[in-house]
N, CA, C and O atoms as a Tinker XYZ file with bonds, in Angstrom:
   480  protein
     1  N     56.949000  120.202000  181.894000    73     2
     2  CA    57.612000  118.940000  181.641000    64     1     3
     3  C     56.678000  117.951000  180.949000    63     2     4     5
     4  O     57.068000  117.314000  179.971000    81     3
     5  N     55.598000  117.834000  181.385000    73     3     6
     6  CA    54.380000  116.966000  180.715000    64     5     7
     7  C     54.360000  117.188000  179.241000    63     6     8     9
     8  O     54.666000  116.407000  178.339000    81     7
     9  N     53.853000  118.658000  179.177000    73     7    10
    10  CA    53.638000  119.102000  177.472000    64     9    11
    11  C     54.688000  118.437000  176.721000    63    10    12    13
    12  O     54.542000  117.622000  175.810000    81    11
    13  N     56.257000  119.095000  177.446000    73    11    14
    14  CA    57.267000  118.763000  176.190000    64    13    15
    15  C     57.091000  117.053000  176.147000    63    14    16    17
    16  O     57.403000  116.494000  175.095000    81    15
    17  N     56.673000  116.366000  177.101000    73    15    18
    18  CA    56.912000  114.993000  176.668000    64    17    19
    19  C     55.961000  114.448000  176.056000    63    18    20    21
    20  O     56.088000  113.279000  175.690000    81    19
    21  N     54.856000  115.121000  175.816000    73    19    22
    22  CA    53.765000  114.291000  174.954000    64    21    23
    23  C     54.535000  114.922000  173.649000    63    22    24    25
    24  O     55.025000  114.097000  172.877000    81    23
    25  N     54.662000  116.113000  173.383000    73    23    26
    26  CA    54.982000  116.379000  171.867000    64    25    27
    27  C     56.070000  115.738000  171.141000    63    26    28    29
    28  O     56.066000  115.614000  169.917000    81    27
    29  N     57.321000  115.194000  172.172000    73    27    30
    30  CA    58.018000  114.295000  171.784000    64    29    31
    31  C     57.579000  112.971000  171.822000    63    30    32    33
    32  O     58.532000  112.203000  171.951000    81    31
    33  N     56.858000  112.601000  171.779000    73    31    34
    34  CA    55.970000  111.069000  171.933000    64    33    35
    35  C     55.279000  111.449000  170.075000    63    34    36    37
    36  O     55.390000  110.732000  169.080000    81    35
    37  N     54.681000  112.655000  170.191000    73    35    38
    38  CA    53.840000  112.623000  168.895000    64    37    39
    39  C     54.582000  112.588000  167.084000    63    38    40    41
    40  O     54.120000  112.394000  165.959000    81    39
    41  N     55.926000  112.893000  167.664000    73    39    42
    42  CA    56.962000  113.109000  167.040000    64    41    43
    43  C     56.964000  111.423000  165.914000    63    42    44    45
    44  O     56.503000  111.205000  164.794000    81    43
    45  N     57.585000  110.691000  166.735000    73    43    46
    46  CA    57.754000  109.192000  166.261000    64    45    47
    47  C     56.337000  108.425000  166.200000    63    46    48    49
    48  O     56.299000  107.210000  166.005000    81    47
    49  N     55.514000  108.974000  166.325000    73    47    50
    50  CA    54.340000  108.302000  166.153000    64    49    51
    51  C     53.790000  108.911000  164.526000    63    50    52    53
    52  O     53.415000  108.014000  163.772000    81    51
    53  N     53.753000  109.772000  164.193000    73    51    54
    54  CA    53.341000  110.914000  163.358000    64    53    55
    55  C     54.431000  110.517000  162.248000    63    54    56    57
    56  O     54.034000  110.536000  161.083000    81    55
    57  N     55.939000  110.113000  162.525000    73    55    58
    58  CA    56.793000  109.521000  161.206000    64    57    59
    59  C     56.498000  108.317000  161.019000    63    58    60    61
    60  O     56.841000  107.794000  159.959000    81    59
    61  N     55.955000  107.748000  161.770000    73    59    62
    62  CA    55.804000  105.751000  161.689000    64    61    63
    63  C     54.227000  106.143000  160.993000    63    62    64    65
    64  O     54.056000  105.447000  159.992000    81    63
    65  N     53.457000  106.748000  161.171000    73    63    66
    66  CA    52.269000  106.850000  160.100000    64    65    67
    67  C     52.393000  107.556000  159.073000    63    66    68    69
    68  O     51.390000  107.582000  158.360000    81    67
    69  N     53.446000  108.266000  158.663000    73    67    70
    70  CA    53.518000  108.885000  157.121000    64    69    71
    71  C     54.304000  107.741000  156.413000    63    70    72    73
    72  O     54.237000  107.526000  155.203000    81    71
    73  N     55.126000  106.964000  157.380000    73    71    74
    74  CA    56.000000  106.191000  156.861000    64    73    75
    75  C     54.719000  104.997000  156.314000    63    74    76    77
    76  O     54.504000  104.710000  155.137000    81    75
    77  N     54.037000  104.473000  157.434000    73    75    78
    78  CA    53.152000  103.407000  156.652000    64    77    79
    79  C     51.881000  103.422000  155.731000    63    78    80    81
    80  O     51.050000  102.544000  155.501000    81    79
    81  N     52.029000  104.971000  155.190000    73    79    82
    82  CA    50.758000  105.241000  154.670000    64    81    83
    83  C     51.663000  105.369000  153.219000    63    82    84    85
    84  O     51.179000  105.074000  152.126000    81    83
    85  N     52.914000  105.808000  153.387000    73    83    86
    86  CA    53.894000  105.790000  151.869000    64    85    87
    87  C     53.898000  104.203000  151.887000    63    86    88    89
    88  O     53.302000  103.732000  150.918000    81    87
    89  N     54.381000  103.357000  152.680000    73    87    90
    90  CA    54.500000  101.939000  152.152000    64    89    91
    91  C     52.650000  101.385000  151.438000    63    90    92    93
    92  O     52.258000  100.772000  150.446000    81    91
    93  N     52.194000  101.847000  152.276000    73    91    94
    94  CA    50.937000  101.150000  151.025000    64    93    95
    95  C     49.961000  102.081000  150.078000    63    94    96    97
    96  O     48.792000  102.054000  149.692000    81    95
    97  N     51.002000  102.833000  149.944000    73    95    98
    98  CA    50.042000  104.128000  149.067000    64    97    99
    99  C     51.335000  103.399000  147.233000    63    98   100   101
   100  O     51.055000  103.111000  146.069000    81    99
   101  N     52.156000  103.418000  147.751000    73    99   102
   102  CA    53.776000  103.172000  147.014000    64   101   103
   103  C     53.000000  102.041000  145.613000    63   102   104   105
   104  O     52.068000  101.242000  145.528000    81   103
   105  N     53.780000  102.457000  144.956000    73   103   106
   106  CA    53.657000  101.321000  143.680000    64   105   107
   107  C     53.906000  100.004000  143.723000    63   106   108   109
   108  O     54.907000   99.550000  144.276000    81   107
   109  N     53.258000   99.481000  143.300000    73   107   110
   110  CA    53.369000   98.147000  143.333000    64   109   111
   111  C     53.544000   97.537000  142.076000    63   110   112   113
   112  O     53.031000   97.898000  141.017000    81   111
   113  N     54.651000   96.153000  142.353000    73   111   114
   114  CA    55.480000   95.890000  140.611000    64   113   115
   115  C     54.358000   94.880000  139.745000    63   114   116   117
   116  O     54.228000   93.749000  140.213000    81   115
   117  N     53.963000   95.046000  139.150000    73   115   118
   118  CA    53.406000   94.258000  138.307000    64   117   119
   119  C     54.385000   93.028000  137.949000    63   118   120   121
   120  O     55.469000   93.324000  137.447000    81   119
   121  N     54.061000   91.569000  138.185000    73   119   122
   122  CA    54.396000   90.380000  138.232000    64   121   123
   123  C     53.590000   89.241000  137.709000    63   122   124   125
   124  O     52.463000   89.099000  138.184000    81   123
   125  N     54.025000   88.378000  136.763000    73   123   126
   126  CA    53.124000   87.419000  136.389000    64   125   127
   127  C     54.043000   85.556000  137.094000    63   126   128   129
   128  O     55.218000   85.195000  137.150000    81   127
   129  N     52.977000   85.014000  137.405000    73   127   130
   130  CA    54.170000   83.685000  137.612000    64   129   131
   131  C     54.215000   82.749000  136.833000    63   130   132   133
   132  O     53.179000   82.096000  136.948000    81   131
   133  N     55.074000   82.216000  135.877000    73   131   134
   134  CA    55.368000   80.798000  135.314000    64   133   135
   135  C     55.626000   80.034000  135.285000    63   134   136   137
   136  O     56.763000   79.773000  134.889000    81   135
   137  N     54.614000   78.930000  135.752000    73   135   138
   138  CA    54.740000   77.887000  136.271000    64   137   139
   139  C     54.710000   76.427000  135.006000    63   138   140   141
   140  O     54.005000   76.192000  134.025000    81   139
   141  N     55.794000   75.742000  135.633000    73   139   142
   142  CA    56.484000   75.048000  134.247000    64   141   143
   143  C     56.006000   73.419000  135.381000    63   142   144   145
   144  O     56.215000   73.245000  136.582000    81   143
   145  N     55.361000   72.534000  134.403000    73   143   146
   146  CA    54.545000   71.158000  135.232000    64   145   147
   147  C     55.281000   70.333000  133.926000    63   146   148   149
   148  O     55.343000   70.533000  132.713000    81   147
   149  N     55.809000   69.282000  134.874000    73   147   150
   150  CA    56.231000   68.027000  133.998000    64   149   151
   151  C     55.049000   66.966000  134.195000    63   150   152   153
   152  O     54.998000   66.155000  135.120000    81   151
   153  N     53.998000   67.125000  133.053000    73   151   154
   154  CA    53.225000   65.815000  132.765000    64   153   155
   155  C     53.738000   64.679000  132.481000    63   154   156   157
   156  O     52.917000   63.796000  132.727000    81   155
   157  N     54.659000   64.295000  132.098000    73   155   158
   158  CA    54.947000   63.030000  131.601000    64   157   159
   159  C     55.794000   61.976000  132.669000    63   158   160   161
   160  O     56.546000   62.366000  133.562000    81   159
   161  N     55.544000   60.843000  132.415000    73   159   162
   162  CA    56.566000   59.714000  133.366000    64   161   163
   163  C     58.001000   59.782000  132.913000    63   162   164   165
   164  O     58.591000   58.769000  133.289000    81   163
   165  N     58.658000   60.481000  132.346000    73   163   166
   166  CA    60.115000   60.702000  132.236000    64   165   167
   167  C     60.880000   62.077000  132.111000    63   166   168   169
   168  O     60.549000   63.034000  131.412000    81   167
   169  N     61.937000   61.969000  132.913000    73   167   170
   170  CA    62.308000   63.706000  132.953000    64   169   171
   171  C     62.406000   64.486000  131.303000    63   170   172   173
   172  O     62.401000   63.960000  130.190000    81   171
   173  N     62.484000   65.751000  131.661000    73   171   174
   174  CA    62.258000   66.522000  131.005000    64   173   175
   175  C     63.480000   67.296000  131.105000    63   174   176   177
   176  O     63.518000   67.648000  132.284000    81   175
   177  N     64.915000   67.937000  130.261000    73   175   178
   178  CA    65.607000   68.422000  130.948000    64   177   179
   179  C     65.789000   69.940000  129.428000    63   178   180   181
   180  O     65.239000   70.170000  128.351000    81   179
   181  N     66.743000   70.499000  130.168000    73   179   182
   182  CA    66.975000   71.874000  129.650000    64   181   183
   183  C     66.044000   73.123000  129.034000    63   182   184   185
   184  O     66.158000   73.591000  127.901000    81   183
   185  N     65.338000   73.437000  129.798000    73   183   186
   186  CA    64.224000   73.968000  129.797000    64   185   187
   187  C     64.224000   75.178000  129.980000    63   186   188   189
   188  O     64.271000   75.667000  131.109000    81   187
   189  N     64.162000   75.985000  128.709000    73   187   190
   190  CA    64.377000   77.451000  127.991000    64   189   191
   191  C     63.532000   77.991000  128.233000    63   190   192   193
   192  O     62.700000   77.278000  127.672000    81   191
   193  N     62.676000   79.199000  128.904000    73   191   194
   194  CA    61.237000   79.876000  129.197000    64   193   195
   195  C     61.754000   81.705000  128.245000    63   194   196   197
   196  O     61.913000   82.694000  128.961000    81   195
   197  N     61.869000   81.778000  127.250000    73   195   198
   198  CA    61.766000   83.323000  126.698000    64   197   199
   199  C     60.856000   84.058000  126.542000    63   198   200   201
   200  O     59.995000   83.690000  125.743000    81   199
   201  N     60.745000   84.911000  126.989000    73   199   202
   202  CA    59.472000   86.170000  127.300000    64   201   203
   203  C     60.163000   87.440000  126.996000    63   202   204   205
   204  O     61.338000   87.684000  127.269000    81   203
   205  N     59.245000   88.301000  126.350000    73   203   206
   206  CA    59.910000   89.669000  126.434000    64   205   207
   207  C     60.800000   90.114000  127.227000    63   206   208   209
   208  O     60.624000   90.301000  128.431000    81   207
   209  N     62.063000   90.366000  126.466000    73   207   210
   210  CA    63.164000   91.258000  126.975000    64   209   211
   211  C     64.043000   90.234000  128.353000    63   210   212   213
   212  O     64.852000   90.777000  129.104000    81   211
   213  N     63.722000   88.874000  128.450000    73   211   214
   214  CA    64.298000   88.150000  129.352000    64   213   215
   215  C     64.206000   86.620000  129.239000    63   214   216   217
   216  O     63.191000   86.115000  128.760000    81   215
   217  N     65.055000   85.994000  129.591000    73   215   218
   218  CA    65.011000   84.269000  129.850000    64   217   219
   219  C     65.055000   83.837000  131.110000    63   218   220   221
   220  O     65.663000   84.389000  132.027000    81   219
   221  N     64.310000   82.690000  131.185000    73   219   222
   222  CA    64.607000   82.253000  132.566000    64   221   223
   223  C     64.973000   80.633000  131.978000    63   222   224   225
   224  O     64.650000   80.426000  130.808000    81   223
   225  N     65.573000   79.590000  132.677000    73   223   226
   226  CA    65.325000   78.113000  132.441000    64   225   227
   227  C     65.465000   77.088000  133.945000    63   226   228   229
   228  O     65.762000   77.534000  135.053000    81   227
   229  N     65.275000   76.168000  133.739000    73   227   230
   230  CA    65.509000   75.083000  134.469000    64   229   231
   231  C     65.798000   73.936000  134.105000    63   230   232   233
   232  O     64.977000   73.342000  133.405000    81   231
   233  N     66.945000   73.339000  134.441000    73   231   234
   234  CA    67.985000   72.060000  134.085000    64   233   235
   235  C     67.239000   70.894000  133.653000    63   234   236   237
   236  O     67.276000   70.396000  132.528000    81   235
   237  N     66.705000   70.586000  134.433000    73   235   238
   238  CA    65.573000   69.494000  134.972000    64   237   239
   239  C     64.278000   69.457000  135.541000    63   238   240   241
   240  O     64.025000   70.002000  136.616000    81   239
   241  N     63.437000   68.831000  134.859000    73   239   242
   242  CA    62.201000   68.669000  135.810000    64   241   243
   243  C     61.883000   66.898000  135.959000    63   242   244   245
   244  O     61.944000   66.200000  134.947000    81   243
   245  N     61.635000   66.450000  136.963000    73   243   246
   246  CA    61.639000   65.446000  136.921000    64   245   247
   247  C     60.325000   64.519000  136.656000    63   246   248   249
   248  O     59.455000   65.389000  136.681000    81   247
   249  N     59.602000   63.218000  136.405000    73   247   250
   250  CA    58.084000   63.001000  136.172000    64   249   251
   251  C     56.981000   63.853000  137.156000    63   250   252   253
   252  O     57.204000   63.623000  138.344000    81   251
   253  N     55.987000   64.666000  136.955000    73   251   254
   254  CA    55.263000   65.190000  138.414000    64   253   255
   255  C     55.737000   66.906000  138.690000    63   254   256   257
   256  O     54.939000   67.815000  138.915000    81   255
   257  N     57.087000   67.027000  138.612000    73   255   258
   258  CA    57.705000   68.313000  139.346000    64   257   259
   259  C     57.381000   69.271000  138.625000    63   258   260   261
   260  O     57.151000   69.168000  137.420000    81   259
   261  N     57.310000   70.619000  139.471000    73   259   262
   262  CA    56.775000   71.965000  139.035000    64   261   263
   263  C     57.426000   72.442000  139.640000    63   262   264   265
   264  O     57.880000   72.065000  140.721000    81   263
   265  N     57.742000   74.024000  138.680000    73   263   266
   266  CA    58.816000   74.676000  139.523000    64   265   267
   267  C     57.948000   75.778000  138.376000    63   266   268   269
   268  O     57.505000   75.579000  137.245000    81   267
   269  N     57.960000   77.173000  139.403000    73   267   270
   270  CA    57.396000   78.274000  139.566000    64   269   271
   271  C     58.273000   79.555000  139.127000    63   270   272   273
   272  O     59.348000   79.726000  139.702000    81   271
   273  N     57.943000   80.274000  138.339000    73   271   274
   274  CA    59.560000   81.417000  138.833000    64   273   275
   275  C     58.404000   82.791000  138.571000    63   274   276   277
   276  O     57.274000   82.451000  138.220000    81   275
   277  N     58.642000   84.098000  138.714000    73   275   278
   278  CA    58.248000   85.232000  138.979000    64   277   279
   279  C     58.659000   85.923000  137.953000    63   278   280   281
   280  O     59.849000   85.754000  137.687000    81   279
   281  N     57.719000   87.096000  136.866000    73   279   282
   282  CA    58.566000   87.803000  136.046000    64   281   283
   283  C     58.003000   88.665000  135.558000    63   282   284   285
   284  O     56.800000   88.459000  135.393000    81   283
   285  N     58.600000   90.114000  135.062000    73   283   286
   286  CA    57.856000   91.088000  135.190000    64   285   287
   287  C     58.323000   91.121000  133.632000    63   286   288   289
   288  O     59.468000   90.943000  133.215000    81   287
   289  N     57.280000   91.364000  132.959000    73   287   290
   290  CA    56.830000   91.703000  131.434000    64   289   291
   291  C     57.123000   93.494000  131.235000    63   290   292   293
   292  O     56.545000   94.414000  131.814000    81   291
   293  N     58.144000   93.554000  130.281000    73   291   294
   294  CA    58.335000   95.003000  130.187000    64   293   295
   295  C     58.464000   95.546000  128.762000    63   294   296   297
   296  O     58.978000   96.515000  128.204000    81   295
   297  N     57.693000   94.370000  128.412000    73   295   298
   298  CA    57.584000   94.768000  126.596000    64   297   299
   299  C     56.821000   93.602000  126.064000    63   298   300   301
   300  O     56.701000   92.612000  126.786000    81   299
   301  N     56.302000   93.621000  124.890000    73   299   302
   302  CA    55.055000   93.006000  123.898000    64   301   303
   303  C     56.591000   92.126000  123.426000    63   302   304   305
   304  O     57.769000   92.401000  123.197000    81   303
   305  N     55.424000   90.575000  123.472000    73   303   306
   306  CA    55.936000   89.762000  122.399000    64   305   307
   307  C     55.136000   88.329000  122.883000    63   306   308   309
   308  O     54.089000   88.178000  123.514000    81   307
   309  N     56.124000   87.325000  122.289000    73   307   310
   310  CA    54.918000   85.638000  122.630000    64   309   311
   311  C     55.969000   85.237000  123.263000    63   310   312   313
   312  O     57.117000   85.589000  122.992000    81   311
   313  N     55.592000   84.355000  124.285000    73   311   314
   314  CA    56.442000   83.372000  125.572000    64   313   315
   315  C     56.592000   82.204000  124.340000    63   314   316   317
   316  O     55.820000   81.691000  123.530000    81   315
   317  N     58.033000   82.084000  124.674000    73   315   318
   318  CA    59.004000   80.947000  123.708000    64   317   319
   319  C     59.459000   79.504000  124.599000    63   318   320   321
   320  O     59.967000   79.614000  125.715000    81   319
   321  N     59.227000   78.245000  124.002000    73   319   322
   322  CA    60.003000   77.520000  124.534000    64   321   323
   323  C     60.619000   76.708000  124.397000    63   322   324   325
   324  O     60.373000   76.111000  123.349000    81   323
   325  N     61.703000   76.150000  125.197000    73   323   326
   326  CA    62.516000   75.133000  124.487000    64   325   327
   327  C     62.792000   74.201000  125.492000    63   326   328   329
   328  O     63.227000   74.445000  126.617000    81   327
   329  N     62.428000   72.806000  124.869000    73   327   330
   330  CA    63.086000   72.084000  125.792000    64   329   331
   331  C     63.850000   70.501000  125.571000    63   330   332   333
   332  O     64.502000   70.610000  124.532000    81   331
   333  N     63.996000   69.304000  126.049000    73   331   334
   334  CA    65.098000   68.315000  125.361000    64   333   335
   335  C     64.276000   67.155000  126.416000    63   334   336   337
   336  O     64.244000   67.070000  127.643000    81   335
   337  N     63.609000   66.280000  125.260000    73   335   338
   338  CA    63.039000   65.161000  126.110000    64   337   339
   339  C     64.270000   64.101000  126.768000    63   338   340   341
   340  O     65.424000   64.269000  127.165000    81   339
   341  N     63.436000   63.055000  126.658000    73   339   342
   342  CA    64.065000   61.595000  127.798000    64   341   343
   343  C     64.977000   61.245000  126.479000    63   342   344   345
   344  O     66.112000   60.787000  126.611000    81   343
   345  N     64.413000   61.486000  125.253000    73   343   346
   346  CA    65.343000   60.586000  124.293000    64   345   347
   347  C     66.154000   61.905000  123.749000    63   346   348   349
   348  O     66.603000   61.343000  122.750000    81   347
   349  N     66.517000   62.827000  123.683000    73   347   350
   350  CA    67.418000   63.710000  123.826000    64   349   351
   351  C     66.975000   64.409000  122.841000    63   350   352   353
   352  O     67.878000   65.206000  122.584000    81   351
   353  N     65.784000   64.640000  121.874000    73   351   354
   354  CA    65.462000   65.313000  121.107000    64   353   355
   355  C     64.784000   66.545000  121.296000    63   354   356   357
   356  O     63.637000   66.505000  121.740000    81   355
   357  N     65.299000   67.598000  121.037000    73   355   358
   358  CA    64.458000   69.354000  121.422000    64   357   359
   359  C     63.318000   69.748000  120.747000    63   358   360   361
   360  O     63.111000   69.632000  119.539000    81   359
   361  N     62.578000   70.224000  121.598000    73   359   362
   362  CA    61.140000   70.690000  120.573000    64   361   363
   363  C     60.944000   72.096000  121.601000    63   362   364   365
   364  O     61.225000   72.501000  122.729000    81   363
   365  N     60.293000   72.482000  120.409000    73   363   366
   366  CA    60.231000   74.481000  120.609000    64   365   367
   367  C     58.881000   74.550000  120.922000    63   366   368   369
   368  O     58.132000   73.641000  120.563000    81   367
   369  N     58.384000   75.709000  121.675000    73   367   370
   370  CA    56.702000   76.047000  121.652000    64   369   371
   371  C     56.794000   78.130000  121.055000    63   370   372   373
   372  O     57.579000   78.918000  121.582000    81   371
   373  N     56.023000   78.432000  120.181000    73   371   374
   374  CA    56.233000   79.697000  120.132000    64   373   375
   375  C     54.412000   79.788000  120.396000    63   374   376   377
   376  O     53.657000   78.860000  120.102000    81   375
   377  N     53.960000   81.105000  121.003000    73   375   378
   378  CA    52.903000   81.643000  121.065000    64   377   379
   379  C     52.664000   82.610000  122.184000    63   378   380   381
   380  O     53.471000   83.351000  122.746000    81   379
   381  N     51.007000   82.397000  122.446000    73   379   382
   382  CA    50.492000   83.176000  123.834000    64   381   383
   383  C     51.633000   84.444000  123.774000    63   382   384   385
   384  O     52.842000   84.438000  124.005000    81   383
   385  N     50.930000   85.266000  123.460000    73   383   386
   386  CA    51.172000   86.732000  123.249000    64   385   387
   387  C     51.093000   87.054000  125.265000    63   386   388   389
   388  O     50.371000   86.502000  126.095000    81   387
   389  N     52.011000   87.997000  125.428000    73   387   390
   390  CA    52.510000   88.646000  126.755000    64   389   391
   391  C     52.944000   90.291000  126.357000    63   390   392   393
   392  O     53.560000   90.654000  125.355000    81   391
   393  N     52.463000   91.068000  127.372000    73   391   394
   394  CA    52.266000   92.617000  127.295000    64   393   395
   395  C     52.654000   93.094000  128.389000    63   394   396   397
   396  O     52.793000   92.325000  129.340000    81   395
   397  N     52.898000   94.327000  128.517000    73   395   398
   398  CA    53.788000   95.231000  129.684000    64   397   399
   399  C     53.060000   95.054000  130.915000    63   398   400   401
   400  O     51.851000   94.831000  130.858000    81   399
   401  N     53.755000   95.141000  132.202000    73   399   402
   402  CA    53.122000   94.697000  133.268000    64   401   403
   403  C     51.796000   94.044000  133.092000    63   402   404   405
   404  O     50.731000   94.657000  133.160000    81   403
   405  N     51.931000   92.599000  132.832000    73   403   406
   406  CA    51.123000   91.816000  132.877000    64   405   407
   407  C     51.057000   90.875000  134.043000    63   406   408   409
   408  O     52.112000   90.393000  134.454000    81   407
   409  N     49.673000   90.500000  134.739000    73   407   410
   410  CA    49.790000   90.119000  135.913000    64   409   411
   411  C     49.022000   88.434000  135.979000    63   410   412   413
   412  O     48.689000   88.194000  134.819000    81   411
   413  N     48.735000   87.529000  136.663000    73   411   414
   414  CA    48.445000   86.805000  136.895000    64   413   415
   415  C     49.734000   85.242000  136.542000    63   414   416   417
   416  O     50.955000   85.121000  136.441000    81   415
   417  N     48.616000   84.397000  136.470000    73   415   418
   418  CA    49.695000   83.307000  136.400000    64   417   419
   419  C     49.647000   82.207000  134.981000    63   418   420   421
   420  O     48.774000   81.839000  134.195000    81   419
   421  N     50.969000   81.970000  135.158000    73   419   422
   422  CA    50.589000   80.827000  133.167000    64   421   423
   423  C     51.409000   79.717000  133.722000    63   422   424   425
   424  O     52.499000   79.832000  134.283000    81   423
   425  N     50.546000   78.311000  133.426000    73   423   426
   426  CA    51.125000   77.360000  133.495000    64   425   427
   427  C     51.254000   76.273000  132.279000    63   426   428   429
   428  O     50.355000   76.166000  131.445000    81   427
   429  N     52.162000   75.662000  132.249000    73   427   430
   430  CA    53.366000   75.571000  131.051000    64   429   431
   431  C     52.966000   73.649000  131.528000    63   430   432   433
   432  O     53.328000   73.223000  132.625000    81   431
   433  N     52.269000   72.803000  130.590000    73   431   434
   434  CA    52.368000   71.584000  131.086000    64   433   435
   435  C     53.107000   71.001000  130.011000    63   434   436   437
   436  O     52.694000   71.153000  128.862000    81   435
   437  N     54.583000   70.082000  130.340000    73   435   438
   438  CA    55.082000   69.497000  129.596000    64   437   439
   439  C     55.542000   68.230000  129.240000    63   438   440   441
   440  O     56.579000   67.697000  129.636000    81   439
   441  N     54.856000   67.856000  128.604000    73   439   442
   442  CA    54.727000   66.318000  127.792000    64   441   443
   443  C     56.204000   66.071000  127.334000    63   442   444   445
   444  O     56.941000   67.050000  127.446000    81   443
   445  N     56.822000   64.785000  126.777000    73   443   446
   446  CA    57.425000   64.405000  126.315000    64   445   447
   447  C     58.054000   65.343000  125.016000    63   446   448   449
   448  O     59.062000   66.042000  124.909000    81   447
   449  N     57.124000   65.053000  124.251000    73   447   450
   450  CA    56.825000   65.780000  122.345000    64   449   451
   451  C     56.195000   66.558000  122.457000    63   450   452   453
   452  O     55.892000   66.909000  121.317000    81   451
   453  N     55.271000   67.722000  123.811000    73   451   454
   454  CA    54.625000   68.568000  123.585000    64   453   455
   455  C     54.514000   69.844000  124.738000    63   454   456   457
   456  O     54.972000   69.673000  125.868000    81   455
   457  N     54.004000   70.852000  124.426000    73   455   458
   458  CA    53.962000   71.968000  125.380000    64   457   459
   459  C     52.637000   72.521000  125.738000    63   458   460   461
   460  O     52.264000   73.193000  124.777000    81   459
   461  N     51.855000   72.541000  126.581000    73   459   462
   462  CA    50.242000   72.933000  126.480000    64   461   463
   463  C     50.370000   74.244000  127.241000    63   462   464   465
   464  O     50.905000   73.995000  128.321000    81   463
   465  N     49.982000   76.082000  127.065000    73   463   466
   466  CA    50.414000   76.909000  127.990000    64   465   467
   467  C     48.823000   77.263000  127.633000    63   466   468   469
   468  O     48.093000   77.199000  126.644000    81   467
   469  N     48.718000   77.698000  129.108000    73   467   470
   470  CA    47.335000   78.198000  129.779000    64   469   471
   471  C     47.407000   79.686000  130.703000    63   470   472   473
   472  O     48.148000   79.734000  131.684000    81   471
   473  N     46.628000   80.802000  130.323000    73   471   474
   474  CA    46.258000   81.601000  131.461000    64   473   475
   475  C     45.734000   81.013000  132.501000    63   474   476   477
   476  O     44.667000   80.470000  132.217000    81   475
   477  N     46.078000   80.891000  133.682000    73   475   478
   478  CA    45.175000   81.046000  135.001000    64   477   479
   479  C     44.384000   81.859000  135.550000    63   478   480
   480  O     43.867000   81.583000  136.632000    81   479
């Protein structure tokens, strides 16, 4: 009676360690974050972020506010942007080249009339 109950004990112990040695053996997604900063004392609104093979935007940013989003690069090209100041006029940013699973973080500071983008 002893034996059979240790070997059923070793049972679920022995799947919970193949199981947690696949969770951190397992691939992991390559992710970069883009983080979009309103420098200026007046909002900033309609705010276009294009990157290879995807868009992201945000409506509004207000004087101060940053808003962050997550995104996985799955093809070569330059991060695009667009956005519509306080006096309702749009200005574009094209550059900073982005490549397949690319990782770390880029922050996007935005002025009135201007766009400044930085690796972190």
């Amino acid at each position: 009676m002893f034996v059979q109950s240790q070997s059923r004990m070793k049972l679920p112990v022995t799947l919970i360690s193949a199981l947690l040695l696949l969770l951190l053996t397992a691939c992991r997604a390559h992710m970069l974050s883009i983080r979009l900063v309103n420098t200026s004392s007046a909002p900033i609104s309609t705010i276009i972020v294009d990157y290879p093979t995807a868009t992201f935007g945000k409506d509004k940013l207000a004087p101060g506010e940053i808003f962050s989003s997550w995104v996985k690069i799955t093809d070569s090209g330059p991060l695009k942007l667009q956005f519509t100041d306080a006096k309702g006029a749009i200005h574009t940013y094209t550059g900073l080249p982005l490549h397949p699973n690319e990782e770390g973080s880029i922050e996007v500071k935005l002025a009135q009339e201007s766009a400044t983008v930085n690796r972190l």
